[in-house]
C-alpha positions as CSV (number, residue, x, y, z in Angstrom):
1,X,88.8,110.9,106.9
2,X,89.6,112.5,110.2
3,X,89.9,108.5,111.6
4,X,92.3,108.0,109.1
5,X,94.4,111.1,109.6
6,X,94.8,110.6,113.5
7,X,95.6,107.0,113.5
8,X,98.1,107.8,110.6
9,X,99.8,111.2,112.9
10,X,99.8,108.5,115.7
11,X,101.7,106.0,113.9
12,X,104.1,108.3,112.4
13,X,104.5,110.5,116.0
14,X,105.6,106.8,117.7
15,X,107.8,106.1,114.9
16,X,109.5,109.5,114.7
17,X,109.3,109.3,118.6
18,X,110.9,105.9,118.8
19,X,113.8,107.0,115.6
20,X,114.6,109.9,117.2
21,X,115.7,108.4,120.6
22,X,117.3,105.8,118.9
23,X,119.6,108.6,117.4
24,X,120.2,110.0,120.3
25,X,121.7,107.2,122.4
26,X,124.0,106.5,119.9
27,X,125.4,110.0,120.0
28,X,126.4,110.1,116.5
29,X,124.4,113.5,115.4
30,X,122.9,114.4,112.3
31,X,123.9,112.4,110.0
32,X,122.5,111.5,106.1
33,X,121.0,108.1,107.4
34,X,119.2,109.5,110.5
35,X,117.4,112.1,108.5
36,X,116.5,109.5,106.1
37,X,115.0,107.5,108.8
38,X,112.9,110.1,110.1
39,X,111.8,110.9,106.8
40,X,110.9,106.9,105.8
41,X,109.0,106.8,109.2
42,X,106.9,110.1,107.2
43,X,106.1,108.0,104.2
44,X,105.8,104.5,104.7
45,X,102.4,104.5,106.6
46,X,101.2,106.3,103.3
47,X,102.7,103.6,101.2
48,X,101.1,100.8,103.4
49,X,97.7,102.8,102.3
50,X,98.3,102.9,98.8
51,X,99.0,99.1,99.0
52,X,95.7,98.7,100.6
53,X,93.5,100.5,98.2
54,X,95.5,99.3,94.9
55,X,94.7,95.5,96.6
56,X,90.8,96.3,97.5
57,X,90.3,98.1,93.5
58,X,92.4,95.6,92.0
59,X,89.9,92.2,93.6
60,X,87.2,92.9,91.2
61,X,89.4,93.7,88.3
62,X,91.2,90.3,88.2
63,X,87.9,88.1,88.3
64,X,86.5,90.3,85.3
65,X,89.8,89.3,83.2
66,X,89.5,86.0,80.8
C-alpha cells in the first residue's frame, strides 16, 4: 500500500508540477479551467486504478458466464 501511495503522489506532484507551469507562462491567472486541471491531474491516476481492478475482478467473472 505504501508502494502504491508514493508512486501515485509522484505521478500526481509531476502532473500538478507540469499544469501549474503551464499556467503560468501563459499569464492568464486563475481561471475556472486551470483549477479544473489541477484538480483532474488529483483524480485521474485514481480512476486509471479503479479501471485496473474492475478489469483484473471482472476476468474471472466473464469465463463463469454461459
Amino acid at each position: 500500500m505504501v508502494w502504491f501511495l508514493s508512486f501515485y503522489t509522484l505521478i500526481c506532484l509531476f502532473f500538478l508540477d507540469n499544469t501549474y507551469r503551464e499556467g503560468e507562462t501563459t499569464g492568464e491567472g486563475w481561471d475556472g479551467m486551470r483549477v479544473l486541471g489541477l484538480f483532474l491531474c488529483l483524480l485521474w491516476p485514481l480512476l486509471l486504478v479503479h479501471v485496473m481492478i474492475l478489469a483484473f475482478r471482472g476476468d474471472g467473472e466473464a469465463e463463469k458466464r454461459p
